[in-house]
C-alpha positions in Angstrom: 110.3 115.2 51.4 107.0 115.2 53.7 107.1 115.5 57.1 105.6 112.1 57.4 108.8 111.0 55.0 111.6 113.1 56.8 110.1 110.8 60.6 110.0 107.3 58.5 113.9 107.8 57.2 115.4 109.3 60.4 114.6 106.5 62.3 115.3 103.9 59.5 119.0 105.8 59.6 119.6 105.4 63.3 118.0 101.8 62.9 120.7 100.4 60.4 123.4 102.8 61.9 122.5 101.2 65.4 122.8 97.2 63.7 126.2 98.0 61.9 127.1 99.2 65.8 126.2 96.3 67.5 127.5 94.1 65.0 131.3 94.9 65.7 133.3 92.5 67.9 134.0 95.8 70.6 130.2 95.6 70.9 129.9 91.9 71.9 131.0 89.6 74.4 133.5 86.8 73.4 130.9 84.0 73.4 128.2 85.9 71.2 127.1 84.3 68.0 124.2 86.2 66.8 123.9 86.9 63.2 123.3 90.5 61.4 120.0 89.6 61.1 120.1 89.5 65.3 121.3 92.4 65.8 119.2 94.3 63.0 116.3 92.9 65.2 117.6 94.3 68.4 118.3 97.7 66.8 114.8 97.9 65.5 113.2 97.1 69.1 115.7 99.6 70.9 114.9 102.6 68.4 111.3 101.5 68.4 111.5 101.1 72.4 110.2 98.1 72.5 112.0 95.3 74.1 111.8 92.3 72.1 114.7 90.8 71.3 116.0 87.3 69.5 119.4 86.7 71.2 120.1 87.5 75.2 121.2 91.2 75.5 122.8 90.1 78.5 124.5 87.5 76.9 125.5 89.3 73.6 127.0 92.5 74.5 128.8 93.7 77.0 129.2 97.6 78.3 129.9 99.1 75.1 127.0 97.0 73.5 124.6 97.8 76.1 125.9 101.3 75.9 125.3 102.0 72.5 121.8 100.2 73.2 120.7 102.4 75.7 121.9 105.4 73.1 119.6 103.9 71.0 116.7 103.9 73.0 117.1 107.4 74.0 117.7 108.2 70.8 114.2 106.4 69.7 112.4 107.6 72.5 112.8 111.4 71.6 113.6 111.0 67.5 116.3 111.2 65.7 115.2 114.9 64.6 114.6 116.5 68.2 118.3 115.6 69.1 119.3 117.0 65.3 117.2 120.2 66.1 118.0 121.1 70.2 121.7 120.8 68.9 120.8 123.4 66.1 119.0 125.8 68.4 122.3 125.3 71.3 124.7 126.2 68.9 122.7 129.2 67.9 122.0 127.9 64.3 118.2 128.4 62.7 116.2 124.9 61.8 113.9 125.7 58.4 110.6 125.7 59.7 109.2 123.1 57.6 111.9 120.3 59.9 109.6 122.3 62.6 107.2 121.1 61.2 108.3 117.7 61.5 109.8 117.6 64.8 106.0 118.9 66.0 104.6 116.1 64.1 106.7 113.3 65.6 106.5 114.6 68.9 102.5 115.2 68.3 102.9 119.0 69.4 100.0 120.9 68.0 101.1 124.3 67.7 104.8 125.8 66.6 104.4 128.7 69.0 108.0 128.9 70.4 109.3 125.3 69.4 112.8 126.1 70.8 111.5 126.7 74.2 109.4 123.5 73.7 111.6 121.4 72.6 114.4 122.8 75.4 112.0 121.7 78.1 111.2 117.9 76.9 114.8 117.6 77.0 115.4 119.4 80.4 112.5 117.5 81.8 113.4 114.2 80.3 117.1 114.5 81.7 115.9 115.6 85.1 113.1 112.6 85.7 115.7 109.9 83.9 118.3 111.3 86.8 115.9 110.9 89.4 114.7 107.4 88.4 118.6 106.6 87.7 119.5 108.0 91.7 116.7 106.0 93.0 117.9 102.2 91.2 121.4 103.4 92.2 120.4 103.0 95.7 119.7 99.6 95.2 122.3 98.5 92.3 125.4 100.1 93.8 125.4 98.2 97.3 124.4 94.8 94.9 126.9 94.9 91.6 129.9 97.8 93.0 129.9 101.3 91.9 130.5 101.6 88.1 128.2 99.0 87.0 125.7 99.7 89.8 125.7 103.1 87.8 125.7 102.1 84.5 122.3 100.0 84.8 120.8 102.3 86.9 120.8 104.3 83.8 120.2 102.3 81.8 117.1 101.6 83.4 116.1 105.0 83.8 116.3 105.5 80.4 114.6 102.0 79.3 112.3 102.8 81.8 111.3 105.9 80.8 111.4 105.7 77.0 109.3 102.8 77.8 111.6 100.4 76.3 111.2 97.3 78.2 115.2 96.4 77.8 117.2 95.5 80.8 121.2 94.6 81.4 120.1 92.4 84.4 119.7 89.0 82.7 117.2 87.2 80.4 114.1 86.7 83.0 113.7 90.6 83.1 112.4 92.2 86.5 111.2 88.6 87.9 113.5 88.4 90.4 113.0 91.7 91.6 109.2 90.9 91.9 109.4 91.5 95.9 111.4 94.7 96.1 109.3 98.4 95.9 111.9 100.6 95.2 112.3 98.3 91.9 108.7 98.0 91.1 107.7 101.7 91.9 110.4 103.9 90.5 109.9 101.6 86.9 105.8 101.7 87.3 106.4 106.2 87.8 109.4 106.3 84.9 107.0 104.7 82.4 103.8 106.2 83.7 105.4 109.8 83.3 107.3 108.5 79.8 103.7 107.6 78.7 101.4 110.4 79.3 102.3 112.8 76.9 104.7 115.9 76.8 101.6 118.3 76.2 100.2 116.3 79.7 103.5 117.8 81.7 103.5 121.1 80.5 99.7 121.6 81.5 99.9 120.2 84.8 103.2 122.2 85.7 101.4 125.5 84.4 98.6 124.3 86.7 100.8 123.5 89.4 102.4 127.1 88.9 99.4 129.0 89.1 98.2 127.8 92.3 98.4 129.9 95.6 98.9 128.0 98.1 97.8 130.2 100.9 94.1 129.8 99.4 95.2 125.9 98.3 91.5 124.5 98.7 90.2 126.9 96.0 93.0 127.5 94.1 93.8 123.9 93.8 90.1 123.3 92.8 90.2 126.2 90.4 93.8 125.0 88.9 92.4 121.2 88.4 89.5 122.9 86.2 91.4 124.5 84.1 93.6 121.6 83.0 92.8 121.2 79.2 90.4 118.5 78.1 93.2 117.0 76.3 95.0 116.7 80.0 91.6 115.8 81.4 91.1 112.7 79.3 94.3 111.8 79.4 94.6 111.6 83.0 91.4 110.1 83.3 92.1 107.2 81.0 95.7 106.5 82.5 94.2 106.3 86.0 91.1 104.4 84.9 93.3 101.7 82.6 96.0 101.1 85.7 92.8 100.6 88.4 90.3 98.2 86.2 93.7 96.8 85.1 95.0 95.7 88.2 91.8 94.9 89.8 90.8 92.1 87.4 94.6 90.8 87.1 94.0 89.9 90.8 90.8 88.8 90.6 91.8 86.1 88.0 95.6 85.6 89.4 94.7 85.7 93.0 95.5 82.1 93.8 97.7 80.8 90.4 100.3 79.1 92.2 102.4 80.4 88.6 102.4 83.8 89.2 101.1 85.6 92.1 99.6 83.2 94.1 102.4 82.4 96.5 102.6 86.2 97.5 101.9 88.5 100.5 98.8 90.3 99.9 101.0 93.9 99.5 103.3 91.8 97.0 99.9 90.4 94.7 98.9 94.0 94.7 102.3 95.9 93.5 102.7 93.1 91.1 99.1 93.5 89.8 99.7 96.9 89.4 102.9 96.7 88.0 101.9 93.9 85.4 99.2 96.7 84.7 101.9 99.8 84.5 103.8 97.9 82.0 101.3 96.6 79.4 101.0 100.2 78.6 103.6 99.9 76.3 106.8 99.6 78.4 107.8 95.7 78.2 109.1 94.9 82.1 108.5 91.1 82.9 107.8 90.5 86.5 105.9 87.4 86.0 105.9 84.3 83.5 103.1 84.7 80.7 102.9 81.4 80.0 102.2 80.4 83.6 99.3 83.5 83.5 96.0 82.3 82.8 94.2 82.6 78.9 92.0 85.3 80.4 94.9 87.5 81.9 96.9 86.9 78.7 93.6 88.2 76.8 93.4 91.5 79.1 97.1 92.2 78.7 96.3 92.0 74.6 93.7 95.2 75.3 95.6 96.9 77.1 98.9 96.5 75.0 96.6 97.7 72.3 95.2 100.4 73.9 98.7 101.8 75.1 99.8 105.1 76.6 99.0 108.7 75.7 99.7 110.6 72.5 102.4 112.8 72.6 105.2 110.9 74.4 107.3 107.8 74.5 104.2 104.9 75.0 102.4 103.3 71.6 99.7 101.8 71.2 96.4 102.9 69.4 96.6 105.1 72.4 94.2 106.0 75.9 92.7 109.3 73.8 92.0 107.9 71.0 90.5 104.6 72.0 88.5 106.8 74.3 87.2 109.3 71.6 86.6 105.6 69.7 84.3 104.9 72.7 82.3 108.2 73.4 81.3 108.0 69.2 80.0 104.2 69.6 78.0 105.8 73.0 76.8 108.8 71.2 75.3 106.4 68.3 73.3 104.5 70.6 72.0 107.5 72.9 71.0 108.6 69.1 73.4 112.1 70.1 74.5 114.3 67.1 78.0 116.0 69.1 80.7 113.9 70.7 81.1 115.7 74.4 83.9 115.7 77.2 84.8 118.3 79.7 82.3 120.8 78.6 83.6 120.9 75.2 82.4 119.4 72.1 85.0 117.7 69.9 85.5 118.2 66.6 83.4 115.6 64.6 87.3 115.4 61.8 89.1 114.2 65.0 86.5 111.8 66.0 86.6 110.8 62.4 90.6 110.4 62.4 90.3 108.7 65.7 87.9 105.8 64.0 90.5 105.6 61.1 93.5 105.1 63.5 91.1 102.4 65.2 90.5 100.5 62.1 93.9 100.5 61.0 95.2 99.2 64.0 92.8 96.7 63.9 93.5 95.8 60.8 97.4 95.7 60.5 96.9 93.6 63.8 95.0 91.1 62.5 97.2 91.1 59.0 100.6 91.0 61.0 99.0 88.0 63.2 97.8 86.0 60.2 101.2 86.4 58.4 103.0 84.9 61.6 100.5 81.8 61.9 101.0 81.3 58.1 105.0 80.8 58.8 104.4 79.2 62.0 101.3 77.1 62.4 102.3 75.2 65.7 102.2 78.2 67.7 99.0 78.6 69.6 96.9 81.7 68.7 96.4 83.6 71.5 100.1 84.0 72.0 100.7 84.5 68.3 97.8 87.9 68.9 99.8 88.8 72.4 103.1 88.2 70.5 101.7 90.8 67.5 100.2 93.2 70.1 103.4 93.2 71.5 105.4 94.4 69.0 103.0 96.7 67.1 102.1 98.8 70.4 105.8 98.6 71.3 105.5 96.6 74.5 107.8 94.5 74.1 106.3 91.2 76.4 106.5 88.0 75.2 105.3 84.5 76.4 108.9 83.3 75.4 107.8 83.2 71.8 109.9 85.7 69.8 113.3 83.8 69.5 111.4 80.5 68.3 109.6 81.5 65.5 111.1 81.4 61.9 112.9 84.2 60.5 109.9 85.1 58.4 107.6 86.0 61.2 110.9 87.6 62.8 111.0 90.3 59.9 106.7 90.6 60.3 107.6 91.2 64.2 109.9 93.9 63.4 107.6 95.4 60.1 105.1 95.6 63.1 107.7 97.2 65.7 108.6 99.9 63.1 105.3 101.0 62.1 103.9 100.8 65.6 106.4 103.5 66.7 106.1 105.6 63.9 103.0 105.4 63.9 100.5 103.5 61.0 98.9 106.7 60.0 102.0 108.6 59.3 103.6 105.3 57.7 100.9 105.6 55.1 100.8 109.0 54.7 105.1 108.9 54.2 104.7 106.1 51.1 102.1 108.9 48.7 104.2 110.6 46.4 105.2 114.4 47.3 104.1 115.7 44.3 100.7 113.8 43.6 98.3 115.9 42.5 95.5 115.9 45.5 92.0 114.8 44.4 89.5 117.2 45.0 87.1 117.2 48.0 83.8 117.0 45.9 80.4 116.4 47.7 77.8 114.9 46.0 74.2 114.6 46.4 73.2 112.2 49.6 72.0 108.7 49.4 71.5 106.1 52.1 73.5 102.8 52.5 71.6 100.4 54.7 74.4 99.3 57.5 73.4 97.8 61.1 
């Protein structure tokens, strides 16, 4: 199998494997009646991390269920193959270089240079910030719902949190009533926001970090930010620059919508703006009612679902980098430049070109995906059926309490767009050529001009 092939079935294995799961009775509470087909649903948006879901988690399972749940979501934050492959390595065993391969592919590493040291530190990493967030909520959860299940969802929300899942064991209006309350707000908005930016991201900055001397800090600092990578660079910049413009028009629109934010303290419109903001990057915390938000916040929260987090991590989304490589092309064709340039460096014109492709196929699924639902349910009013689509292809996992009334045939198109959103549309297509296909040959012809404009 291809590497693209080897992703695709190891997440549809944990997928079913997580439905059959949640389906037994000593995974449900004794007034659940979902179906399979719920709990297929809910499998696919844990493994995917995104947060959609037909019937109440809260109401459906109880500890076991939510256990096996937040398994899930670990499970589909990180891949079914990186937990396959760090077992290999702990146990001393060798994994055949091309599942190497694919582990670096899922996990968008771009070089195989020492994967098991790598791959040891996502996990180390990952483990350490989940424990921090989970120390932080237990602060909170213990004194409010008694030691063992003050724990037990302070995990759970690490890890939700942090794979950028969206799912919570708190109730069915998700972190609404914990709009008012920082630790809540801030340790979520820093789990997803370090979740999101990107393995490769961590592992610069530490090195960074590392390297500087503190004794000389206003130098070496200075000298340590410069030699981040322009991969790091962009990232950050796009991450800050999404959560600032993002939160900045969400209160200039929401300031006084008595719905939403406009009953708040001014430090209370602010975190909530920001949080909003944090969230819609692919993580799928509620702390406000979309369907009380106006049209024009709705419409922001679509371009920033579709934009998403950064490559490399547990965030969807077309994601920051590529979007912004989609933007610096478009501004190089109007200043009439030849080279697409950030940080110094000119990028290579076969990324720009795969960046474009990524664009248009996210454009286009999206807009396929939304006109499917509105063909199978034609009452439902547009712009919720795009935020609804959005949603679930960038794995946010937001709704404006659509998902659980539409028919079962825009159901499955919600998961078909979960699924492929987390694997990612590009390596979906790639997984369905055949192995063996002979490939075409590159041939280059003599030039001609299309008239486009």
């Amino acid at each position: 199998m291809s590497n693209a092939q080897k992703i695709v079935i190891s997440f549809l294995i944990v997928i079913f494997t997580g439905s059959i799961l949640l389906s037994l009775p000593i995974s449900q509470t004794a007034t659940s009646d979902a179906t399979y087909f719920d709990h297929l649903f809910i499998s696919v948006s844990a493994v995917c991390v995104t947060g959609l879901f037909i019937e109440s988690i809260f109401d459906t399972y109880n500890i076991f269920g939510q256990f096996i749940m937040m398994c899930l979501i670990q499970i589909g934050g990180l891949g079914l193959m990186s937990f396959i492959s760090i077992l290999y390595f702990r146990i001393g065993q060798n994994v055949r270089f091309k599942n190497q391969m694919a582990v670096s592919d899922a996990l968008n590493n771009a070089s195989l240079d020492n994967i098991r040291d790598w791959l040891g530190n996502i996990f180390k990493y990952t483990f350490v910030i989940e424990g921090v967030g989970a120390l932080l909520f237990a602060t909170f959860f213990i004194p409010q719902q008694g030691f063992a299940k003050g724990i037990f969802t302070s995990i759970f929300m690490a890890i939700s949190a942090f794979c950028n899942a969206g799912f919570d064991p708190l109730g069915n209006v998700s972190m609404i009533p914990y709009q008012d309350v920082p630790l809540i707000n801030f340790t979520i908005m820093a789990l997803i926001i370090l979740g999101g930016i990107g393995f490769s991201v961590w592992f610069d900055v530490m090195d960074r970090i590392k390297s500087i001397d503190f004794k000389q800090a206003k130098i070496s600092v200075k000298t340590a930010l410069r030699r981040l990578s322009p991969h790091t660079k962009l990232a950050l910049l796009m991450t800050v620059g999404l959560i600032f413009i993002g939160t900045v028009l969400f209160l200039l629109v929401e300031w006084n919508n008595q719905g939403t934010i406009g009953q708040m303290s001014t430090g209370n419109k602010i975190m909530t703006a920001m949080f909003q903001t944090v969230t819609m990057r692919t993580a799928g915390f509620a702390s406000i009612d979309y369907t009380l938000a106006h049209p024009l916040s709705n419409l922001i929260f679509i371009v920033t679902m579709f934009i998403g987090g950064s490559p490399g991590g547990t965030a969807g989304g077309l994601k920051t980098t590529t979007f912004a490589l989609v933007v610096m092309l478009a501004v190089a064709e109007i200043r009439q430049k030849s080279h697409i340039n950030f940080a110094h460096h000119t990028i290579p014109m076969f990324i720009v070109r795969k960046a474009f492709a990524i664009f248009l196929i996210y454009i286009t699924i999206l807009i396929f995906g939304s006109g499917l639902i509105l063909l199978f349910d034609t009452h439902v009013d547009y712009l919720y059926v795009l935020f609804e689509s959005i949603s679930a292809f960038a794995t946010v996992g937001v709704t404006a309490n659509l998902t659980a009334t539409l028919t079962m045939a825009s159901q499955v198109i919600i998961m078909i767009l979960m699924f492929v959103g987390r694997i990612g549309p590009m390596t979906m297509f790639v997984s369905l050529l055949p192995n063996k296909k002979k490939q075409s040959q590159d041939i280059q012809y003599t030039t001609t001009n299309i008239i486009i404009g």
